[in-house]
C-alpha positions in Angstrom: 0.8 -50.9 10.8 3.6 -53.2 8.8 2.4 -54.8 5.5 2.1 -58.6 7.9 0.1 -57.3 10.5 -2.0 -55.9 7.9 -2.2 -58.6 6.0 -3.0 -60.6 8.9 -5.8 -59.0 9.8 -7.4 -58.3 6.1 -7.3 -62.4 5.9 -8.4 -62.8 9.3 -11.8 -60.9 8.6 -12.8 -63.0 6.2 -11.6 -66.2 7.8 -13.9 -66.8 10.8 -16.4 -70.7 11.9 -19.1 -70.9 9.8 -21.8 -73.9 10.4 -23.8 -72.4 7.5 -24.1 -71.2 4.0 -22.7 -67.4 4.6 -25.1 -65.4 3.0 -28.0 -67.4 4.4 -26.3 -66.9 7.4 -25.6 -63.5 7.2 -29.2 -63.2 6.7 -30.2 -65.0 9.6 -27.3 -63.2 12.0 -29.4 -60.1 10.8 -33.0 -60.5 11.9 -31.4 -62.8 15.2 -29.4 -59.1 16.0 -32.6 -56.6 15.0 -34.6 -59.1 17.5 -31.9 -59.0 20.2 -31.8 -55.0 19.8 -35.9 -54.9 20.0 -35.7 -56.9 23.4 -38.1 -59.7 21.8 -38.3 -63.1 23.0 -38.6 -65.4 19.7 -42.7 -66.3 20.2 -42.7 -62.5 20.4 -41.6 -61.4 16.6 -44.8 -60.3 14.7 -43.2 -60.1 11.3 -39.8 -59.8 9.4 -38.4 -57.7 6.5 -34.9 -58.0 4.9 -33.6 -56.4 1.6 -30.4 -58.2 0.5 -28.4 -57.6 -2.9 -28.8 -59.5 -6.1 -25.9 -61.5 -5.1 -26.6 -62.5 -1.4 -30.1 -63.3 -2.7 -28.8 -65.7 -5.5 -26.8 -67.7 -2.9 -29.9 -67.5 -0.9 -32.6 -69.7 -3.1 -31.0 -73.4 -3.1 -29.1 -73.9 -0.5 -29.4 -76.3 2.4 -30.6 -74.9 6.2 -29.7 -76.4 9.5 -32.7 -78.1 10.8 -35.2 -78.0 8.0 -35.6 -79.9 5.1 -37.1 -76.1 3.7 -34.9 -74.1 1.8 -34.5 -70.1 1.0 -34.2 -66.6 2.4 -37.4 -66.4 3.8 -36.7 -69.5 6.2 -33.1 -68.3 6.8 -34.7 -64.7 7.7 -37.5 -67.0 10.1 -34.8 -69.0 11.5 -32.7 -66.3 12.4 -35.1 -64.4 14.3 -36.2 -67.3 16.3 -33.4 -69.4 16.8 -30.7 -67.8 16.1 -27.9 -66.0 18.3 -26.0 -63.0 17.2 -22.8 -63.6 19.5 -21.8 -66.1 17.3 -21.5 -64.5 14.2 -21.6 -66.8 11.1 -22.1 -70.0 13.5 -25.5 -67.8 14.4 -27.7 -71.3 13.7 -25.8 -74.0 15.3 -28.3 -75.0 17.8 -31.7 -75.2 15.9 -34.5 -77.8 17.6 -37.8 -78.5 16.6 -39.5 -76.1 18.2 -37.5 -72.9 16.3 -37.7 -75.3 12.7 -42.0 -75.4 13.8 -41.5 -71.6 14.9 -39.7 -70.5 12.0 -42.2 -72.3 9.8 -44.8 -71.0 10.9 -43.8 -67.5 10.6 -42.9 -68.2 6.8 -46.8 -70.1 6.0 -48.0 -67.0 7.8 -46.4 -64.7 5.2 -45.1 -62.6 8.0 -41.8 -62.7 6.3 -40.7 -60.6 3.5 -37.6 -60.8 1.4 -36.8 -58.5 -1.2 -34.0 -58.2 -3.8 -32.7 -54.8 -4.1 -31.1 -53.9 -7.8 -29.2 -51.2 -6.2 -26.9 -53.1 -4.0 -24.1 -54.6 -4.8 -21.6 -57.6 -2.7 -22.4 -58.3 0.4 -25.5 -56.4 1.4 -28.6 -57.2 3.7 -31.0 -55.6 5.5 -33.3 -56.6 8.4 -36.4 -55.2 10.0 -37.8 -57.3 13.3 -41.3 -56.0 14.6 -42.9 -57.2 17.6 -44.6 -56.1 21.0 -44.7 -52.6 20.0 -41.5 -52.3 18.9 -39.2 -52.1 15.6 -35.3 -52.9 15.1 -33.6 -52.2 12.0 -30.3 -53.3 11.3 -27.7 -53.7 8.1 -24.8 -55.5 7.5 -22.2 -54.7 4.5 -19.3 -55.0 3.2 -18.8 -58.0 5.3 -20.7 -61.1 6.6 -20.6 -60.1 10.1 -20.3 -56.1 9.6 -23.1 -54.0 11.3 -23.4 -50.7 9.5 -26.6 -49.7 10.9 -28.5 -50.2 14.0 -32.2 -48.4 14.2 -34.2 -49.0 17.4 -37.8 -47.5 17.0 -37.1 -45.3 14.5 -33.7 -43.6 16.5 -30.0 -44.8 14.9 -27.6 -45.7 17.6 -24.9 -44.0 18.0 -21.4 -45.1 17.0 -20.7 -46.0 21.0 -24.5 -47.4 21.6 -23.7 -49.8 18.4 -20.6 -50.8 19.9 -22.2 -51.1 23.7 -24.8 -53.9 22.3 -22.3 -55.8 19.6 -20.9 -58.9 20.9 -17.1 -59.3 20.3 -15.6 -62.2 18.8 -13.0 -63.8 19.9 -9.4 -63.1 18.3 -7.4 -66.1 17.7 -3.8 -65.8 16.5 -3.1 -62.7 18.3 -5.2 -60.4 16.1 -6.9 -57.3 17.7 -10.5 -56.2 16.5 -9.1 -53.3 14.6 -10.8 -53.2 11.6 -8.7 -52.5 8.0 -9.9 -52.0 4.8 -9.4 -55.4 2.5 -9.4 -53.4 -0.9 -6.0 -51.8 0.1 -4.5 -55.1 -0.1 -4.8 -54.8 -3.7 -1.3 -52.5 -2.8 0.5 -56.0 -2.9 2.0 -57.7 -5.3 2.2 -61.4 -5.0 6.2 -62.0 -3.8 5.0 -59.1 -1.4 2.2 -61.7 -0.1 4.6 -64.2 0.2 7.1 -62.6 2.2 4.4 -61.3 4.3 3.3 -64.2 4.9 6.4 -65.9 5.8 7.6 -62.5 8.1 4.5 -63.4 10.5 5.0 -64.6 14.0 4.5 -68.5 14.7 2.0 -68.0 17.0 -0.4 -65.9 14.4 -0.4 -68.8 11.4 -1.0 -71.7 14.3 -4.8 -71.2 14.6 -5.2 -71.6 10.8 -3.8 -74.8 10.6 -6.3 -75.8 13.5 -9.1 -74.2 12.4 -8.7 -75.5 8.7 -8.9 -79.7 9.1 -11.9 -79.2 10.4 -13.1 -79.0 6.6 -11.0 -82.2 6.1 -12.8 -83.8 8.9 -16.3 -83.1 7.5 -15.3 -83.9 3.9 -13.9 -87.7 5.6 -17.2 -88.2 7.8 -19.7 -87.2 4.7 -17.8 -89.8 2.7 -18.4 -92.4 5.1 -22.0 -91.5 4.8 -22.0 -90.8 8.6 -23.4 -87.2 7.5 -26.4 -86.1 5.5 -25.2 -84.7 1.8 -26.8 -83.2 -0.6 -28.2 -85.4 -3.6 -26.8 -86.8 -5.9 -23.7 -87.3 -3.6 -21.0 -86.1 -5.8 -18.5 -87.2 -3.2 -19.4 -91.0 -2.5 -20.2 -91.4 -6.5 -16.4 -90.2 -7.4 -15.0 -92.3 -4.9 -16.5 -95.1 -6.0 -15.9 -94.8 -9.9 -12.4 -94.3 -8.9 -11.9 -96.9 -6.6 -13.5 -99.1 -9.2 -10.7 -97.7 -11.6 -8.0 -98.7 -9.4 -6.6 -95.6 -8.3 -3.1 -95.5 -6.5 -3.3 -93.5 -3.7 0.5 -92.9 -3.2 0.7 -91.2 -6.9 0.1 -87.5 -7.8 -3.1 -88.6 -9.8 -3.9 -90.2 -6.5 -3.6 -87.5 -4.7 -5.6 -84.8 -6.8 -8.2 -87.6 -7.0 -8.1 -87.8 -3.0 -8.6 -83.8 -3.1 -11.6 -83.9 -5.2 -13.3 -86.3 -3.6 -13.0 -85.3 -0.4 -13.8 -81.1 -1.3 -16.6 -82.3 -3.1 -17.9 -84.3 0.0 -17.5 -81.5 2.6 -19.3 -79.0 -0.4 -22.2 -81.6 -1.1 -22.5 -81.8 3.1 -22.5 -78.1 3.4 -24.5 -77.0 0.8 -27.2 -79.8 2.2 -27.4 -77.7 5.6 -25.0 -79.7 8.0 -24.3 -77.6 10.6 -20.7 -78.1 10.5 -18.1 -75.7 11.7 -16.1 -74.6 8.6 -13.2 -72.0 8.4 -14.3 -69.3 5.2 -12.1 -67.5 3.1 -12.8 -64.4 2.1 -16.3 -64.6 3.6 -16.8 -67.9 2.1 -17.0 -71.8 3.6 -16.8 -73.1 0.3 -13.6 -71.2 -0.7 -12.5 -72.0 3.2 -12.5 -75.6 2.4 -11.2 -75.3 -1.1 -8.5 -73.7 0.5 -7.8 -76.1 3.5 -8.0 -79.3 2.0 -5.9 -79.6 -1.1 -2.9 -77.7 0.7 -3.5 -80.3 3.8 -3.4 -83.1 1.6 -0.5 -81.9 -0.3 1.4 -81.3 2.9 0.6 -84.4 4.5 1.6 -86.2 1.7 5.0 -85.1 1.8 5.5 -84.9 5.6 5.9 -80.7 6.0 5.8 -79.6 9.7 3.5 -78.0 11.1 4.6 -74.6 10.6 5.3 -74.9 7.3 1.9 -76.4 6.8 0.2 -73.4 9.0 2.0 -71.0 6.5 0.7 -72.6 3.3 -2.9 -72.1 4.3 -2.4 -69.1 5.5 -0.8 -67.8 1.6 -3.8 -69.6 0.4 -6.3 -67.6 1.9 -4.0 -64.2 1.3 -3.9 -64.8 -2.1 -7.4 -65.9 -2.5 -8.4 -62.5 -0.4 -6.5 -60.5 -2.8 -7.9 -61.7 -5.7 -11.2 -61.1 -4.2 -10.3 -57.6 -3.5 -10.5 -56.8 -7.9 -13.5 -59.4 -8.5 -15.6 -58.3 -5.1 -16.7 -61.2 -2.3 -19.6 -61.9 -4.3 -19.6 -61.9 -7.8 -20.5 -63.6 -10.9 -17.4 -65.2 -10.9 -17.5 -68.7 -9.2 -15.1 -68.6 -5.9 -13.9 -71.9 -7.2 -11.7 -70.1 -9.4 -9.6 -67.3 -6.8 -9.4 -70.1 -3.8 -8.2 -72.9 -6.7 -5.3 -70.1 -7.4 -4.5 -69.7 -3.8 -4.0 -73.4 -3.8 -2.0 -73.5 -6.9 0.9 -70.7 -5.1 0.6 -72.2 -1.7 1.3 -75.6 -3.1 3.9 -74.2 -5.2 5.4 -72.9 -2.5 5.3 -76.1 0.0 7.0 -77.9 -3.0 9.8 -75.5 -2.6 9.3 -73.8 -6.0 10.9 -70.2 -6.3 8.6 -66.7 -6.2 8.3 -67.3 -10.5 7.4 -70.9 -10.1 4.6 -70.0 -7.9 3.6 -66.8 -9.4 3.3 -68.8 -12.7 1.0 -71.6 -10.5 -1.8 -68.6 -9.5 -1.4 -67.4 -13.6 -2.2 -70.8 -14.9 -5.2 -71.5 -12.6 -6.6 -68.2 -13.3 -6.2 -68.4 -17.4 -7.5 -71.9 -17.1 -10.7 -71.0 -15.1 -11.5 -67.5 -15.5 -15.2 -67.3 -16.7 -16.3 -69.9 -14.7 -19.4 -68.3 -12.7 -21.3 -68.4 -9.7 -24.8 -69.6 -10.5 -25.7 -69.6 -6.5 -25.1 -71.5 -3.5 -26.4 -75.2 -3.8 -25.1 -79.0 -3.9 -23.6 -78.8 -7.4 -21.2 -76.3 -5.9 -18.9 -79.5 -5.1 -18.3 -80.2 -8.5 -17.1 -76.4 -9.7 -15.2 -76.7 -6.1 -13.9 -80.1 -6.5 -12.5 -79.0 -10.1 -10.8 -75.7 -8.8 -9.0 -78.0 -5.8 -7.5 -80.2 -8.2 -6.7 -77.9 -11.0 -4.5 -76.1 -7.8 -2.9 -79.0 -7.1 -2.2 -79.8 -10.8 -0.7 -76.3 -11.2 1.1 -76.5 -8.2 2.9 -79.4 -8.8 3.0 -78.3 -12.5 4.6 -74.8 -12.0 7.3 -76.0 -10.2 8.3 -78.3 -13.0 9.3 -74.5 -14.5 6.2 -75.3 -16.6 2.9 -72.3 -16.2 1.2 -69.8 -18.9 3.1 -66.5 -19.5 2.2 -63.3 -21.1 -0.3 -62.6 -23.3 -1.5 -66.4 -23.4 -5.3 -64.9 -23.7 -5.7 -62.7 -20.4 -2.9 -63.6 -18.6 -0.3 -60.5 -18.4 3.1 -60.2 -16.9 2.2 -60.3 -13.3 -0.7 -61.6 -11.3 -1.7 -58.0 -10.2 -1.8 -57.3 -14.4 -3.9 -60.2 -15.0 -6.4 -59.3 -12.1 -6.9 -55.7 -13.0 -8.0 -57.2 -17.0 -10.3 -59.8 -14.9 -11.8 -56.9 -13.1 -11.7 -54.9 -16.3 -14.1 -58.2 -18.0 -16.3 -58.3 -14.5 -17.4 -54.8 -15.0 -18.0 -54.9 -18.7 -19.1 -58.3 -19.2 -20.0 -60.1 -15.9 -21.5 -57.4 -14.3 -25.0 -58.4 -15.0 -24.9 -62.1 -14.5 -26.7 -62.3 -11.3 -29.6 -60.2 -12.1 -29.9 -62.7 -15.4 -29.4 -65.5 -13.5 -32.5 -64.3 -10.8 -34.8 -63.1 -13.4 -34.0 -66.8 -15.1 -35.2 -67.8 -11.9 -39.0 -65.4 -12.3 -37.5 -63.4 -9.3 -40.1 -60.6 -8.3 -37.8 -57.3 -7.5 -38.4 -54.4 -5.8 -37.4 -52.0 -3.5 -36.5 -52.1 0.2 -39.5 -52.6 2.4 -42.5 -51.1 0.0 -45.5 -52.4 -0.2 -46.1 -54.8 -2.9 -43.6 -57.8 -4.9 -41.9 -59.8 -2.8 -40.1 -63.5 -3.7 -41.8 -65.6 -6.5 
């Protein structure tokens, strides 16, 4: 496989539609698959029990559900198994009525669902087990949002071939087959090596990024005309009006950044709340997918880029936010915020027409500017931390093609990108590596392990 179509398709896995909060919804795809594979109808599921990792569980506990005004695993678990539909992956609770929110509710009041947190696991890790009319479905997804691992049907694994008989596949737009590739091997690149991979793809294969992005720009437009519910305190209607109390220009660069962060921290405030809104991920991740989409949109709107051009720019956002994900792992204690604003800051380098230093130096500054920033979970005041990585892109962006970025041994920048990221993953593992298990027991989080009897969720 050449280094594009690789690249292609390590960006492509974690760039799918999401209408939900990923690792609620990964959740939910996993008890709505272990109910599909134990051939229950919804009324039929006696009671549910899922084991996710510290981080998935973090990202879990505040976060807004489509449907219901309730919020955390347990609910996303409930919701899942009666509502939800496996064939569509991370859009799994698009169509939730009154009827599955009473359902799901039910189930929860009942206390026939059981989430755990298991100490064990790290990333992206969850575990479900769906009983019901005398049967019992066990399934696990890692590594991935949408990656079965494990698929147990009465107490019998399915085979390799049975697993693939009885998953549904998705669909493969921009010409990219279901072959699966590793993401951690994109570590292998250096950034100029993203970039011309990038800019060596076919047409054709950027074209559905470009499409599939403005939908976050359409949601972050409709929740600022308050024709969509958002999270409170609405971070995105409050900064528009301070500034448009302040008189902001909207044809300057300061009105432009200010344009960014207001509208990212309207589609993050409307996401986080639970609006079922199709959203393009990055990396796994809506929030990151609309951190990425939006500035570079803006940006290219402003100055009239084609579409191509545009298409390719997203695209070298979400490469270069995948590959700094590949040292600092798809869920981490380091707030996303902070690798998708440095995928902004090349990709807008690069629209600018700033050489492979100029945008080099854009990722660096971001990255020695926000490193340390970190992920406290999934909930409405994600839009500021995302709102403030968007616009520090932009700024470095726009800055770094001036000829003006942090070099060398300014704090834990080094000589490359690839040298910076391997001392960020050298601080994750010392220093951040316990951050979420602080940050649950701050929240009196009951741990144990997966599926015993005894503490479940406090």
């Amino acid at each position: 496989m050449d280094r594009a179509s690789f690249l292609l398709k390590a960006v492509r896995q974690g760039a799918q539609l999401a209408t939900v909060c990923t690792e609620p919804g990964m959740i939910a795809l996993a008890t709505a698959k272990a109910r599909d594979l134990a051939g229950l109808s919804p009324c039929a599921v006696l009671s549910i029990e899922v084991s996710v990792s510290p981080g998935v569980m973090k990202n879990c506990l505040s976060v807004g559900l489509p449907g219901t005004d309730r919020r955390g695993p347990e609910v996303a678990a409930a919701l899942g198994a009666v509502a939800g539909d496996p064939r569509l992956g991370l859009e799994v609770l698009v169509a939730v009525h009154s009827a599955d929110m009473q359902a799901a509710h039910r189930l929860v009041d009942e206390r026939r669902v059981v989430v755990r947190c298991d100490p064990g696991r790290q990333g992206v890790y969850a575990r479900a087990r769906v009983q019901g009319d005398g049967h019992t479905a066990e399934v696990a997804i890692e590594g991935s949002h949408c990656r079965f691992t494990t698929m147990i049907l009465d107490g019998r694994e399915l085979s390799g071939q049975e697993k693939a008989a009885v998953l549904s596949p998705r669909g493969t737009p921009g010409g990219v087959t279901e072959e699966e590739v590793i993401p951690e091997r994109i570590r292998e690149f250096s950034l100029p090596g993203l970039v011309e991979a990038v800019l060596s793809m076919e047409e054709s294969q950027v074209a559905w990024f470009r499409e599939a992005s403005t939908s976050a720009l359409s949601l972050g437009e409709c929740a600022l005309r308050g024709e969509c519910r958002q999270a409170v305190p609405a971070w995105g209607a409050g900064l528009a009006r301070l500034l448009s109390a302040s008189g902001w220009s909207s044809g300057s660069l300061s009105g432009l950044m200010e344009r960014v962060r207001v509208l990212v921290a309207s589609a993050v405030s409307a996401r986080m709340a639970g609006v079922p809104w199709p959203v393009l991920t990055s990396a796994g991740s809506g929030n990151q997918g609309i951190v990425c989409s939006i500035p570079v949109l803006s940006v290219s709107q402003s100055k009239g880029v084609g579409a191509e051009r545009e298409a390719r720019a997203l695209v070298l956002a979400q490469a270069i936010n995948v590959f700094l994900k590949a040292f600092t792992g798809n869920i981490s204690a380091l707030c996303g915020a902070v690798t998708a604003g440095a995928g902004v800051a090349g990709a807008v380098c690069w629209l600018l027409g700033g050489d492979m230093a100029q945008v080099e130096g854009a990722v660096q500054t971001v990255l020695g500017n926000l490193f340390g920033v970190i992920c406290d979970g999934a909930k409405g005041s994600c839009a500021l931390k995302c709102s403030v990585g968007a616009t520090e892109g932009v700024l470095a962006g726009y800055m770094a093609r001036q000829g003006v970025f942090l070099h060398r041994e300014e704090g834990i920048v080094g000589s490359s990108v690839g040298e910076t990221m391997q001392l960020l993953e050298l601080i994750s593992q010392e220093v951040l590596c316990r951050t979420d298990m602080a940050i649950l027991r701050a929240r009196s989080l009951g741990l144990a392990d997966p599926f015993p009897a005894g503490s479940t969720r406090g």
